[in-house]
Backbone as CSV, one residue per row, in Angstrom:
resi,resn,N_x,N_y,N_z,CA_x,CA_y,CA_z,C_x,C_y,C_z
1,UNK,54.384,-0.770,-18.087,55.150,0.290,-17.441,56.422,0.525,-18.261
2,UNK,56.520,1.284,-18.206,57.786,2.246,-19.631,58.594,3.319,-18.688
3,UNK,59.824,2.929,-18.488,60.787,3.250,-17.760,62.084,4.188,-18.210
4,UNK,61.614,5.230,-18.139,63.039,6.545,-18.445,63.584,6.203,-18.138
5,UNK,64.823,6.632,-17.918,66.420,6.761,-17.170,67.258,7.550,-17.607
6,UNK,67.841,8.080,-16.533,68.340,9.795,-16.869,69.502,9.367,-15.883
7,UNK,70.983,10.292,-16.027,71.810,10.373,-15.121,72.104,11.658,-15.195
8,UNK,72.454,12.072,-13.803,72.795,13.333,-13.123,73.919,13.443,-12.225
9,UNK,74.936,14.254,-12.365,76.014,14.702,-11.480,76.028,15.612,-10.588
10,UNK,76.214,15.308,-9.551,76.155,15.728,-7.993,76.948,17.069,-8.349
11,UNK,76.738,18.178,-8.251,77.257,19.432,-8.590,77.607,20.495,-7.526
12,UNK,78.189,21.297,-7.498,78.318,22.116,-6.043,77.333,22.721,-5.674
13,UNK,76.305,22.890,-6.846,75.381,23.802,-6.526,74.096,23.037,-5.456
14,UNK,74.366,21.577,-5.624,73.747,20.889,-5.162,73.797,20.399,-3.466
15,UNK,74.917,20.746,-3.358,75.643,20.579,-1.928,74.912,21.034,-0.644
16,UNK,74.627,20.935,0.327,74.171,21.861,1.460,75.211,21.653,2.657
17,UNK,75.016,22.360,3.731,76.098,22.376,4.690,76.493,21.494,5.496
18,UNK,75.453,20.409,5.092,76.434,18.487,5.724,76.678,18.259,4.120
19,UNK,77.050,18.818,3.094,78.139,18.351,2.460,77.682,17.320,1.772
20,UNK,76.018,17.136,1.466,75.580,16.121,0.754,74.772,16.984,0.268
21,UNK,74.217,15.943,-0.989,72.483,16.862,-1.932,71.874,17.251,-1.153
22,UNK,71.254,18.310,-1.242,70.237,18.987,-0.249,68.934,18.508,-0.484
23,UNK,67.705,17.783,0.304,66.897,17.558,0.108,65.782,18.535,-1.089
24,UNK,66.181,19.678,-0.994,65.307,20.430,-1.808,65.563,19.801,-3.268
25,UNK,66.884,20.041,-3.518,66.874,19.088,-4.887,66.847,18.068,-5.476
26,UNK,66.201,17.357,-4.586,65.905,16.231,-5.171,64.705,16.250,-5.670
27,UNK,63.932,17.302,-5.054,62.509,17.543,-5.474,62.586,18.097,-7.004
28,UNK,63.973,19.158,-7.269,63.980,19.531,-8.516,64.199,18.213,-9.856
29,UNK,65.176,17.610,-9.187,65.452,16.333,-10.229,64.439,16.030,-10.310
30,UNK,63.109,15.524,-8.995,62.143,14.596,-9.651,61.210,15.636,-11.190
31,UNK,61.268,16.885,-10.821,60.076,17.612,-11.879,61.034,17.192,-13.373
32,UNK,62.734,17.567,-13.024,63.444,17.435,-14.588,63.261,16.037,-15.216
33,UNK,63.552,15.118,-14.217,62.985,13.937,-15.214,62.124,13.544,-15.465
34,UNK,60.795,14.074,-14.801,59.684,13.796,-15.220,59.301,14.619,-16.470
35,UNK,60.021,15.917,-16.717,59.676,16.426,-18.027,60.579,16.009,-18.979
36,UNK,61.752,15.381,-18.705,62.585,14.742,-19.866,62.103,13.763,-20.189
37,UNK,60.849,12.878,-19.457,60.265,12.105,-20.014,59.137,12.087,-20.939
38,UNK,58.524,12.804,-20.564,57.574,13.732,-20.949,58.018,14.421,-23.107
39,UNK,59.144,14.678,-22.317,59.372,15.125,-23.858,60.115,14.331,-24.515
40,UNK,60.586,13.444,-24.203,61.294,12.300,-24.859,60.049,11.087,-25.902
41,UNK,58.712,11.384,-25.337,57.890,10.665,-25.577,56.595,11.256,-26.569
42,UNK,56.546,12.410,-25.985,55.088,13.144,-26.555,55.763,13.326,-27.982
43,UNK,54.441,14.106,-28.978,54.829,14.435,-29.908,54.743,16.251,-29.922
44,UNK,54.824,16.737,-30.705,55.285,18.160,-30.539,53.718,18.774,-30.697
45,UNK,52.588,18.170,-31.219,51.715,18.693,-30.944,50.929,18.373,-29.659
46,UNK,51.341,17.352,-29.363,50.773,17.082,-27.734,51.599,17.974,-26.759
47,UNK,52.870,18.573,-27.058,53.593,19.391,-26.000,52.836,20.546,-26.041
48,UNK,52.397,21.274,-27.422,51.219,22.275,-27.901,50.424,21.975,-26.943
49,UNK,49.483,21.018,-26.617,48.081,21.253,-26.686,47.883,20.975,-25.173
50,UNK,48.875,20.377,-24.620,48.863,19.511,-22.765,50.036,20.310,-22.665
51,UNK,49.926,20.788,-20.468,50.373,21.090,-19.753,50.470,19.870,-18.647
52,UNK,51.845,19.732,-17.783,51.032,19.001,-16.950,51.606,19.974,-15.568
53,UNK,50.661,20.123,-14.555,51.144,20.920,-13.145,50.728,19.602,-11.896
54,UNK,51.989,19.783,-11.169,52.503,19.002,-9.936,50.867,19.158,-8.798
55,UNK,50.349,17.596,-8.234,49.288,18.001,-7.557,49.605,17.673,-6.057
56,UNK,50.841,16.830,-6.136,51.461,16.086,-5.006,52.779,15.679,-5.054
57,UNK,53.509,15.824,-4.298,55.252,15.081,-4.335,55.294,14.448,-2.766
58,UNK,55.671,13.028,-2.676,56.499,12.640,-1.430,57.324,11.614,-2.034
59,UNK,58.567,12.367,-1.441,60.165,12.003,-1.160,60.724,11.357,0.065
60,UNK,60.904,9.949,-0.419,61.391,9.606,1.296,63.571,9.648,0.455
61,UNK,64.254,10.079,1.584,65.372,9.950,1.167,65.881,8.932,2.205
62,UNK,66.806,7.927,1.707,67.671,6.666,2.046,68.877,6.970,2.477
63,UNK,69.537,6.976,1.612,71.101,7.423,1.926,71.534,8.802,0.797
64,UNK,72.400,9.331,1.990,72.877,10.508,1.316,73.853,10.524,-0.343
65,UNK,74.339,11.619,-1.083,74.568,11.387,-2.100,75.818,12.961,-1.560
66,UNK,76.435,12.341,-2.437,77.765,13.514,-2.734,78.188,14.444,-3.545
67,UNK,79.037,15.666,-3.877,79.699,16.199,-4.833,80.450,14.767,-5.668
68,UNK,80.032,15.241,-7.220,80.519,14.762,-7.908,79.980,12.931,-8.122
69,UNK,79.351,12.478,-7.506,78.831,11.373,-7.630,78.026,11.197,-8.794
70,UNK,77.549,10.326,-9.397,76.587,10.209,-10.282,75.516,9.410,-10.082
71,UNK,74.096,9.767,-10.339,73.049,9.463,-9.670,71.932,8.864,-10.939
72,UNK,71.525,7.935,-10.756,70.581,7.281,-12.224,69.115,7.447,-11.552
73,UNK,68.168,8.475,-12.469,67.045,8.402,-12.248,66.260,7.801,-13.031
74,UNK,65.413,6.785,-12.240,64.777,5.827,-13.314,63.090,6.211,-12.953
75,UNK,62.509,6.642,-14.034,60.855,7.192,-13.631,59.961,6.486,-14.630
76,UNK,58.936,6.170,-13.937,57.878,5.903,-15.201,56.449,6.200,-14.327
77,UNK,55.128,5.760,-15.150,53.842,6.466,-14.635,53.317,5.111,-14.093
78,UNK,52.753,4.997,-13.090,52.530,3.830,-12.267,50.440,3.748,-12.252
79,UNK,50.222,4.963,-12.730,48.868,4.814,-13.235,48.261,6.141,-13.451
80,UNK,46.984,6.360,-13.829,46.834,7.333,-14.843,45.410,6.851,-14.514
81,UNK,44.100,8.150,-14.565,42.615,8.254,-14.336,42.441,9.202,-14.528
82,UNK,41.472,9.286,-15.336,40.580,10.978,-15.211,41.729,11.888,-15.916
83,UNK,42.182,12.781,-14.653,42.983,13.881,-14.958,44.086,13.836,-14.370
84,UNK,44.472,12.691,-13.674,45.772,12.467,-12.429,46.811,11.266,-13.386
85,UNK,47.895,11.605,-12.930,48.628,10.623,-13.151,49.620,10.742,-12.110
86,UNK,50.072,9.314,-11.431,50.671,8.892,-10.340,52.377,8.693,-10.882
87,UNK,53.175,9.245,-10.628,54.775,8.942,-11.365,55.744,8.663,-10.271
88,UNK,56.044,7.432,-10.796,57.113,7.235,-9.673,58.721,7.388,-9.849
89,UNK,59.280,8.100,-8.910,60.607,8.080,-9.420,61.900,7.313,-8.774
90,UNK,62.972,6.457,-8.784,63.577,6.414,-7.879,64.951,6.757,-8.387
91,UNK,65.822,7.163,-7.281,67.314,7.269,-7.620,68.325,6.149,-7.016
92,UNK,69.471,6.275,-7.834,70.437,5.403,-7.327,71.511,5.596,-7.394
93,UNK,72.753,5.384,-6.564,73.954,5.941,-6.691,74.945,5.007,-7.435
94,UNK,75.967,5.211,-7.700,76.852,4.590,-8.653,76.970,2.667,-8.506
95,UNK,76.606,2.763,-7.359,76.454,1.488,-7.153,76.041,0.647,-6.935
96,UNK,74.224,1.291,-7.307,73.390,0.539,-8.025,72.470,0.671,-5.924
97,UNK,72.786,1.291,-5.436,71.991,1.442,-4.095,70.946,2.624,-4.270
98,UNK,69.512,2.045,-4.199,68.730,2.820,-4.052,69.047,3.987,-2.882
99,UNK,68.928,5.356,-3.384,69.096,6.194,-2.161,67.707,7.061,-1.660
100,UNK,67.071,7.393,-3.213,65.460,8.201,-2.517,64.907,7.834,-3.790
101,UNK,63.430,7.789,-3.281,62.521,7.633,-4.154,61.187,8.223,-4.185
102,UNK,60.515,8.553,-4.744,59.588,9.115,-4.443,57.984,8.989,-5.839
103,UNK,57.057,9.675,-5.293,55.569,9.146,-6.040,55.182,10.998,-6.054
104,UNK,55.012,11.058,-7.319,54.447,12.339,-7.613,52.983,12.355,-8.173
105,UNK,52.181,12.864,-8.221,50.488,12.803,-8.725,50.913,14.407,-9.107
106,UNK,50.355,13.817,-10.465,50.259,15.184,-11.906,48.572,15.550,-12.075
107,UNK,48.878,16.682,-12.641,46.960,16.701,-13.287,47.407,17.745,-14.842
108,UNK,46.787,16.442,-15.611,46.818,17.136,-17.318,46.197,18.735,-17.322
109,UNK,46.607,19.230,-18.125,46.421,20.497,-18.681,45.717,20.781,-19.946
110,UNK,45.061,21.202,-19.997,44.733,21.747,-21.364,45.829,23.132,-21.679
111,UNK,46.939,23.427,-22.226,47.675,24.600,-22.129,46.815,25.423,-22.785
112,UNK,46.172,25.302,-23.624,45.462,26.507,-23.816,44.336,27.292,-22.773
113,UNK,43.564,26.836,-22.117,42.588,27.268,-21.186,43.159,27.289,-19.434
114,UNK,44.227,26.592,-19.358,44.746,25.778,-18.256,43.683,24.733,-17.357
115,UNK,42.816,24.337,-18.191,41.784,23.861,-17.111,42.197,22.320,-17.120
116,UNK,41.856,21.213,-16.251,41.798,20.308,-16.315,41.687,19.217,-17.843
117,UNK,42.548,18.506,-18.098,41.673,17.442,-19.359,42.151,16.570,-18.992
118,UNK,41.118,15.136,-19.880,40.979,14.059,-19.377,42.063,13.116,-19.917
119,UNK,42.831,12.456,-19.215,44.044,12.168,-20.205,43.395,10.827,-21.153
120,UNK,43.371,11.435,-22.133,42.928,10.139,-23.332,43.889,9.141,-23.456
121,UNK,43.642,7.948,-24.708,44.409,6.819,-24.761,45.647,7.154,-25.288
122,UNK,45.323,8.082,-26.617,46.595,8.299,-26.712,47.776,8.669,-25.658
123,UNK,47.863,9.860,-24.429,48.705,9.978,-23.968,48.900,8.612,-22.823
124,UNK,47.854,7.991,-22.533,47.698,6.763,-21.679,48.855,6.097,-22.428
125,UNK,48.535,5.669,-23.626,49.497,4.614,-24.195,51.243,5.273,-24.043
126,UNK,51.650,6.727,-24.317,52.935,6.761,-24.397,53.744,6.107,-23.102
127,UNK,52.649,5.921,-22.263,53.155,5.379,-20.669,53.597,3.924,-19.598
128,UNK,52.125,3.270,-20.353,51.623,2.299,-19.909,51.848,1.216,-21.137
């Protein structure tokens, strides 16, 4: 298991009207770090040739998060078959307290056709 980590600042745009992250975005963080991982890893012809589109997201959230706080997202792929891959993400606030976490299931792309492909070893290995 091969573990990203990304940090993010609690922004106004992020705010909702109790004055904490709004659940919706956390859903956005999970897709950004899953593609900053994604591209931190692949090579530029695998970004060519694979798509990957969202087949599932659940988010449980813990404790709330604030303007201006800073938040560490740590993601990696927890397993991989066929055409699915399972990614887990969790966040944490400055002080090292898990606040939400969540398990996303991907399905590879062929970008050219958009149809399903089978994720081979190679992309297996950038993960696992």
């Amino acid at each position: 298991m091969k573990v990203f980590t990304q940090t993010i600042r609690v922004e106004p745009r992020h705010i909702d009207a109790l004055n904490h992250a709004n659940n919706v975005v956390y859903l956005q963080w999970v897709q950004d770090v899953a593609e900053a991982h994604w591209n931190a890893l692949a090579t530029r012809e695998m970004k060519q040739q694979y798509a990957w589109v969202v087949l599932r997201h659940e988010i449980e959230y813990l404790v709330p998060v604030f303007l201006n706080e800073e938040v560490t997202a740590k993601t990696w792929v927890s397993e991989s078959a066929g055409v699915r891959s399972v990614r887990k993400v969790e966040f944490y606030n400055a002080s090292g307290k898990l606040v939400a976490r969540a398990a996303t299931t991907w399905c590879l792309l062929d970008a050219r056709t958009g149809k399903p492909h089978r994720i081979e070893q190679d992309i297996y290995n950038l993960f696992h």
